[in-house]
VMD Tcl script that draws the C-alpha trace (Angstrom):
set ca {
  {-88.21 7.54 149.96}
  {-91.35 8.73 151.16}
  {-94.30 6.05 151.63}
  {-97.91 6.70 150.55}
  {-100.10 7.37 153.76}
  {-102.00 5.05 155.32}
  {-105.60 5.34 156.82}
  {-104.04 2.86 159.39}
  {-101.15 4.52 160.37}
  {-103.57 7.46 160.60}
  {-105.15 5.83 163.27}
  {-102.14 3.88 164.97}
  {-100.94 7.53 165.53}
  {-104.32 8.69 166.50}
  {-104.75 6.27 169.43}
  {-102.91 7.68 172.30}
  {-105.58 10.50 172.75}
  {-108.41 8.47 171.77}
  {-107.98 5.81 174.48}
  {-107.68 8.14 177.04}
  {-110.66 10.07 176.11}
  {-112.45 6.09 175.38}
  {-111.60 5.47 179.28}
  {-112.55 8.95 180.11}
  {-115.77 8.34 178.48}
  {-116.07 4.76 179.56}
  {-115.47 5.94 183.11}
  {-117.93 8.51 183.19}
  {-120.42 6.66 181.32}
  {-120.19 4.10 184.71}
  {-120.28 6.34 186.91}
  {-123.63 7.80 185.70}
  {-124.70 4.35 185.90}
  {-123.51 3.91 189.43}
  {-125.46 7.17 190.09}
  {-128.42 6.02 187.96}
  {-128.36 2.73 190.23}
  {-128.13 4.48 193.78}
  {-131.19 7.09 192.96}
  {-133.12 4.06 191.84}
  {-132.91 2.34 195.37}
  {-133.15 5.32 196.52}
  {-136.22 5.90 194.91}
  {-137.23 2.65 195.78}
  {-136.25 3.01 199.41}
  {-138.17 6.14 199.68}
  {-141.17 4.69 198.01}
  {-140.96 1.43 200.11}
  {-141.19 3.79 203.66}
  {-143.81 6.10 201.68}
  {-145.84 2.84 201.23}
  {-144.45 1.54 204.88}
  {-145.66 4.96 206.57}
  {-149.18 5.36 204.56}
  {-150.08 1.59 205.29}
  {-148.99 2.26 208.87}
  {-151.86 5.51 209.32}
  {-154.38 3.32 207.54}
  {-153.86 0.72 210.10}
  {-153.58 3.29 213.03}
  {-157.15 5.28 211.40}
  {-158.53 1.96 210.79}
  {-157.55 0.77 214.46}
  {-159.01 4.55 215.90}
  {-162.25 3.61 214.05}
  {-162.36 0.08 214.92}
  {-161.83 1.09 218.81}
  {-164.12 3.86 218.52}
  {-167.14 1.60 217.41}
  {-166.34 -0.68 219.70}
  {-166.51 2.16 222.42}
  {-169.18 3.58 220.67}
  {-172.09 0.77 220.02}
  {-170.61 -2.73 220.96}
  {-168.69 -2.48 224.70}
  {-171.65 -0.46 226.12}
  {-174.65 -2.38 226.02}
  {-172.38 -5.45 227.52}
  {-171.04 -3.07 230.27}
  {-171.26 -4.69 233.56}
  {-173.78 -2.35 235.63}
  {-174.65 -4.73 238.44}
  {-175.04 -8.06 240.01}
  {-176.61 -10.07 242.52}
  {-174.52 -13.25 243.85}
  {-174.07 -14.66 240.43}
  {-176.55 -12.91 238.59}
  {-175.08 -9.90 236.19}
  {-176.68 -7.18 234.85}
  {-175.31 -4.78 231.66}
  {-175.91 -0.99 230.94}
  {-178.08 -2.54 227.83}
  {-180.72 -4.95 230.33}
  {-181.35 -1.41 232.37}
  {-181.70 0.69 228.91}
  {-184.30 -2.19 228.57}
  {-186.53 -1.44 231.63}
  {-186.24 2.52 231.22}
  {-187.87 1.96 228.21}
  {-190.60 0.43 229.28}
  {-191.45 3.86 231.43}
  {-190.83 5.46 228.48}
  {-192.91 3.49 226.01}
  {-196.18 3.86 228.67}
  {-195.65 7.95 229.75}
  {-193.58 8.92 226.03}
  {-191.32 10.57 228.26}
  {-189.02 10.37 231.47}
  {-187.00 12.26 233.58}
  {-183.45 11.40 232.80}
  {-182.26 13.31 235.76}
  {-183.30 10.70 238.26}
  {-184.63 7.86 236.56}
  {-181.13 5.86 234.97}
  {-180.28 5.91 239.02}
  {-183.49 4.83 240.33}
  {-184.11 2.03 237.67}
  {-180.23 0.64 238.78}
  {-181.85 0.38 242.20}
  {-184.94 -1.34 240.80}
  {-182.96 -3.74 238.59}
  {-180.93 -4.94 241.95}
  {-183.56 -5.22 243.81}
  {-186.08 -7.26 242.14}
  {-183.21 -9.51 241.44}
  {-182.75 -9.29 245.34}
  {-186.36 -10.45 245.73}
  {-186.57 -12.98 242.94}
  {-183.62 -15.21 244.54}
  {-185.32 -14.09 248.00}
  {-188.89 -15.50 247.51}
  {-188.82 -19.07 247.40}
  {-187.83 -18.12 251.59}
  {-190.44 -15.42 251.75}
  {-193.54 -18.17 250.37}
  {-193.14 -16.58 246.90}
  {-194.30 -18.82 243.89}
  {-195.33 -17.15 240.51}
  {-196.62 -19.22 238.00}
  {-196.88 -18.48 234.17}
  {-200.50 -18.30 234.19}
  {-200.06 -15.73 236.84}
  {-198.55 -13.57 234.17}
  {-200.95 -14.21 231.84}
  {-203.50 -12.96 233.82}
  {-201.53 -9.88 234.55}
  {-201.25 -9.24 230.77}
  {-204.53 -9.64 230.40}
  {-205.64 -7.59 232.66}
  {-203.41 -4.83 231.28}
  {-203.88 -5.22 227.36}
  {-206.99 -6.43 227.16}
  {-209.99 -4.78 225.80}
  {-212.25 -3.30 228.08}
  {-215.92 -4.66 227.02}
  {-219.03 -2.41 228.48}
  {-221.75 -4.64 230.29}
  {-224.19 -6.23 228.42}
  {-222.02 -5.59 225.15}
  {-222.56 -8.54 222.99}
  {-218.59 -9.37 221.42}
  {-216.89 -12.18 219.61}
  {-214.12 -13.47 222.09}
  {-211.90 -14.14 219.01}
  {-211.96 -10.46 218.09}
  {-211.04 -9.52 221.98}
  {-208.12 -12.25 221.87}
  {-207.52 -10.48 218.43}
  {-207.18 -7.29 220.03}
  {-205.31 -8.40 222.81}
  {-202.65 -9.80 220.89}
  {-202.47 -6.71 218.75}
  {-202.29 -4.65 221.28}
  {-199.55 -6.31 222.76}
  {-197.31 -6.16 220.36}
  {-197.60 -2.60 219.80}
  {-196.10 -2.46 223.54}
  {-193.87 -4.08 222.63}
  {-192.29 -2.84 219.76}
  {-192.80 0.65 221.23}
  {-190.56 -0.35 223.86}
  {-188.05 -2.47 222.35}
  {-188.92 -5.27 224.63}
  {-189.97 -8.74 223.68}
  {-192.52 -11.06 224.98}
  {-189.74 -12.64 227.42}
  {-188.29 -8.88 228.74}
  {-191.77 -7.80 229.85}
  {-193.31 -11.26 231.34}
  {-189.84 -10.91 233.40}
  {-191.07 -7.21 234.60}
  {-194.22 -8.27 234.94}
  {-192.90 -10.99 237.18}
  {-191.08 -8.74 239.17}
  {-193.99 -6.57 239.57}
  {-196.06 -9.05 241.13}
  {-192.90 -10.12 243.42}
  {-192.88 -6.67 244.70}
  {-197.08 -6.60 245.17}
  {-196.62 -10.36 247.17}
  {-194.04 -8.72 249.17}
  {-195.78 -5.48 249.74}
  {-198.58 -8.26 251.16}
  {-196.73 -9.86 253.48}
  {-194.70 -6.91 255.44}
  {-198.55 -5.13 254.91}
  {-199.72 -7.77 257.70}
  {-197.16 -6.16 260.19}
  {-198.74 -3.41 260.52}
  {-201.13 -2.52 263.07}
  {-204.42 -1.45 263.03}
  {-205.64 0.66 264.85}
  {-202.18 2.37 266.04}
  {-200.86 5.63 267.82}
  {-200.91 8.72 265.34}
  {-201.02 12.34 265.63}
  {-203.85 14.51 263.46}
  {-201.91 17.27 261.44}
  {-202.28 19.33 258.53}
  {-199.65 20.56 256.06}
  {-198.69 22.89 253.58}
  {-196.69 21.29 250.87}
  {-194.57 22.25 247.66}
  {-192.10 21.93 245.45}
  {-188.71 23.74 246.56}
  {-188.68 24.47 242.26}
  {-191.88 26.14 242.69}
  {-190.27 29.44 243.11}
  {-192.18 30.02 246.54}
  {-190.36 31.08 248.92}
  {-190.37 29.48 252.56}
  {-189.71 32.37 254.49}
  {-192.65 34.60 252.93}
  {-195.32 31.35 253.65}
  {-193.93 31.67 256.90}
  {-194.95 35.23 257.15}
  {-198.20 34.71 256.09}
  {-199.09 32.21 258.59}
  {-198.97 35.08 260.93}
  {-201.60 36.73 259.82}
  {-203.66 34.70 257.57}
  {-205.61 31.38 258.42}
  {-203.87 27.82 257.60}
  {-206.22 26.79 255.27}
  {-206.04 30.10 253.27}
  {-202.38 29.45 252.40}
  {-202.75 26.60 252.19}
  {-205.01 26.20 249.35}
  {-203.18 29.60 247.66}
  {-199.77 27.48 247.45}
  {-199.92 24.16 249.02}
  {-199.61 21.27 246.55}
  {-201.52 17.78 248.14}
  {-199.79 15.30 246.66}
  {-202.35 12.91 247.47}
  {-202.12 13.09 251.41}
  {-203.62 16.70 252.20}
  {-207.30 18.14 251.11}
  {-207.75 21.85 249.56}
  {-206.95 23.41 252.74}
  {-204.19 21.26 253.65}
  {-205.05 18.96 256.25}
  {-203.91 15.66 256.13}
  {-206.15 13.88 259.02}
  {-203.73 10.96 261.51}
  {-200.20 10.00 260.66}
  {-198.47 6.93 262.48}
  {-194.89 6.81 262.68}
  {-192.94 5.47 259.83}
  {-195.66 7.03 257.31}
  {-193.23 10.00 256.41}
  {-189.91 8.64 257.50}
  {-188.68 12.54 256.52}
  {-191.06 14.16 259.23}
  {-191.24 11.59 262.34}
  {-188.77 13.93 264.04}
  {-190.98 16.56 264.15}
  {-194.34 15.15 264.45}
  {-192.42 12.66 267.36}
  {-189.66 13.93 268.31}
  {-186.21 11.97 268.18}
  {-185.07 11.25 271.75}
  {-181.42 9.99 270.25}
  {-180.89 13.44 269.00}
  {-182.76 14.98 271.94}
  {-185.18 16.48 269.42}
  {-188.61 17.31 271.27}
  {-192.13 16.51 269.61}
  {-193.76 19.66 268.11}
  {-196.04 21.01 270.57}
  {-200.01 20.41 269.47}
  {-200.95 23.69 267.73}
  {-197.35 24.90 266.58}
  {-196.55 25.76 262.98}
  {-192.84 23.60 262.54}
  {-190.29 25.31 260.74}
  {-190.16 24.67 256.62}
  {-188.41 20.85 256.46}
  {-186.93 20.12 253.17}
  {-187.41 16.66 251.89}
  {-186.82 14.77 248.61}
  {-190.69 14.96 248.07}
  {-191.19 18.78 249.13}
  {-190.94 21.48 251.20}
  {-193.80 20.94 253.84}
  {-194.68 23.69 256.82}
  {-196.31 21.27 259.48}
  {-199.04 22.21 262.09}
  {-199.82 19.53 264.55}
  {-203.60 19.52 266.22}
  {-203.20 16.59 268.06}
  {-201.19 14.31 270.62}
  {-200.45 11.48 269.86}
  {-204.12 8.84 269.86}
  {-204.67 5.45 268.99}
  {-206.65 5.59 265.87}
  {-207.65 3.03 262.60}
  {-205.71 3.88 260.06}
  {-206.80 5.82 256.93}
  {-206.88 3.49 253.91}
  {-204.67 6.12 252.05}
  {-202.00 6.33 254.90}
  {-202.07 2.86 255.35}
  {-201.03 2.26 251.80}
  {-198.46 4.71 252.40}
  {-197.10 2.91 255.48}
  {-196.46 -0.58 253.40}
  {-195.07 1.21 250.21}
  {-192.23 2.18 253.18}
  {-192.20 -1.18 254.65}
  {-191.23 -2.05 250.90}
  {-188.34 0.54 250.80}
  {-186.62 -0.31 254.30}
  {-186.98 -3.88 252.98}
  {-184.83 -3.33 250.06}
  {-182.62 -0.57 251.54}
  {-181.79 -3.33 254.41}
  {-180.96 -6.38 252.22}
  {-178.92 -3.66 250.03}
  {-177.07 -2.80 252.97}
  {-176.62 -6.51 253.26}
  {-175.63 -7.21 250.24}
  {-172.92 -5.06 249.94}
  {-171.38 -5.39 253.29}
  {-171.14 -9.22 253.18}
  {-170.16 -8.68 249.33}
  {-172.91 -10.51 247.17}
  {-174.92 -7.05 245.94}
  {-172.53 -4.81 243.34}
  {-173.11 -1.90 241.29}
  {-171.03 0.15 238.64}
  {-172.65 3.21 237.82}
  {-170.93 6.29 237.35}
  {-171.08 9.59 235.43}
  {-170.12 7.89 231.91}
  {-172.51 5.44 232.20}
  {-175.21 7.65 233.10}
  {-174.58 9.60 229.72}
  {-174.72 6.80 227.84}
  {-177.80 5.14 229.11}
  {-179.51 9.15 228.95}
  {-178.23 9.31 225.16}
  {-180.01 5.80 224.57}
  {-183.10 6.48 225.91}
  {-183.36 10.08 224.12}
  {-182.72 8.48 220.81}
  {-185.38 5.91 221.34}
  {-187.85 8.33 222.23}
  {-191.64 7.48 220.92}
  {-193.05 10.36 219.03}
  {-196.49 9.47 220.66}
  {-197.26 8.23 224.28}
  {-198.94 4.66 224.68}
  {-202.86 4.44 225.71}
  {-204.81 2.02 225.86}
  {-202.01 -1.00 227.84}
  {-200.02 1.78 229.79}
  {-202.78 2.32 231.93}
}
mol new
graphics top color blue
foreach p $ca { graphics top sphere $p radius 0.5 }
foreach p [lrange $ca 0 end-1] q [lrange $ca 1 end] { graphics top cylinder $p $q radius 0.2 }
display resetview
């Protein structure tokens, strides 16, 4: 007897198949999951180094910009340049003083100067900490007066003014220096201190000198070696033309010789550079030049000079211009001796090199004054 069908037994018989195709299905459908799962960390992975690598160069750019400003603008100006026992100095306190040349001429000449105002920085720190032996006291007032005497207004004689307007004008005056330079009131009074050290010293080693004293008359011809003159062809001409001729055509005086080129009596020690051959040098067996020779051109850091000598050696007063000349050296081998001093028995330092000398150049361009100072640079 055959039974109706049944939607049931339709399915009992349909479930074989089914379930393996549900398992299939249910199998598959995990295993997309599984995949779904492992991109997502992957994903998440790769973003987490992305972020990881990107905040790692922002902290390395960061750090290269961080040490280059520090490079840059803030370890400079603290650099140590120099000291004197326990005194220090930085590459920003000599900036400081360059300025000050700068501010008076409007200009200087970075080839030399950064080297020569390291020198001048040691050594009036040398002579500050050296005067209280040397009978060197320097009051405030005395730099008052030296201020005033450099700032303040000039008034003709017999000009009726208001001293409040003068002190006025002082003041102003002042401050323009100042702000021309960089400096304040404190920086300069301290250069102006030092400046006054260096005139009491130039005082005292000035009364070692005697007077009258042995010198030999001479006269010179004198120029710069980047004149474009050439020695040899000077030389020549000294043959055949008179002293004086050449010398006025290409001799530059410097202070020392007249138009024609003579100088007048030198002492020893006058021009370190040219003792040898105006007195010969008996620890290099170097003679005297002979009165009425021509020397040889001598190359020296102030010239080229072509020396004839018309005297032996006389004792003579001293010219008031040579005399001048004779302390300013007494000043030098002062200061080149207690440098010496200083750095064999280790108290007197310097650091001062190639990189430093760049800097302090690029400082000093930058802070160039469009116009030189007048009236208080005088």
């Amino acid at each position: 007897m055959a039974f109706p069908w049944s939607r049931s037994e339709a399915a009992a018989e349909a479930l074989p198949g089914d379930g393996r195709r549900s398992t299939r299905g249910r199998r598959a459908r995990q295993e997309d999951a599984r995949r779904e799962s492992s991109r997502i960390v992957q994903e998440r992975r790769h973003q987490r180094m992305a972020f990881a690598i990107g905040g790692g160069l922002i902290l390395v750019i960061v750090a290269v910009l961080g040490f280059g400003v520090y490079e840059e603008f803030y370890k400079p100006p603290r650099a140590w340049a120099g000291g004197v026992r326990n005194v220090e100095f930085t590459m920003g306190d000599l900036v400081k003083r360059i300025r000050v040349l700068q501010g008076v001429s409007g200009q200087v000449d970075l080839s030399v100067v950064p080297f020569e105002y390291m020198g001048n920085l040691l050594d009036a720190e040398v002579l500050r900490q050296a005067s209280p032996g040397l009978g060197i006291t320097l009051t405030d007032e005395d730099i008052d007066q030296a201020l005033r005497s450099q700032f303040y207004p000039q008034v003709e004689p017999g000009q009726q003014v208001d001293p409040g307007q003068l002190d006025e004008e002082y003041a102003a005056t002042y401050q323009i220096f100042l702000d021309r330079t960089n400096l304040s009131d404190q920086d300069y009074r301290t250069i102006v201190e030092e400046r006054l050290a260096i005139g009491w010293l130039s005082l005292l080693l000035g009364q070692q000198i005697a007077d009258p004293q042995e010198q030999v008359e001479v006269e010179w011809i004198r120029f710069d070696q980047e004149s474009g003159i050439i020695a040899e062809e000077v030389v020549a001409r000294l043959e055949v033309q008179d002293f004086a001729i050449v010398a006025g055509d290409v001799g530059v005086t410097q202070g020392f010789a007249d138009t024609n080129g003579y100088v007048g009596w030198v002492p020893r020690r006058a021009f370190p550079d040219l003792d040898s051959v105006l007195f010969g040098d008996e620890d290099k067996g170097i003679p005297p030049l002979a009165v009425g020779e021509i020397s040889d051109p001598i190359f020296t850091i102030d010239g080229l000079y072509i020396i004839r000598k018309l005297s032996s050696l006389e004792v003579q007063d001293l010219d008031s211009n040579i005399r001048a000349k004779l302390n300013a050296e007494l000043v030098t081998d002062w200061q080149q001796q207690q440098r010496l001093n200083g750095a064999e028995e280790e108290w007197l330092k310097m650091n001062f090199n190639s990189k430093w000398y760049a800097w302090v150049s690029d400082q000093i361009q930058i802070s160039a004054p469009n116009v030189p100072l007048g009236q208080g640079g005088q």
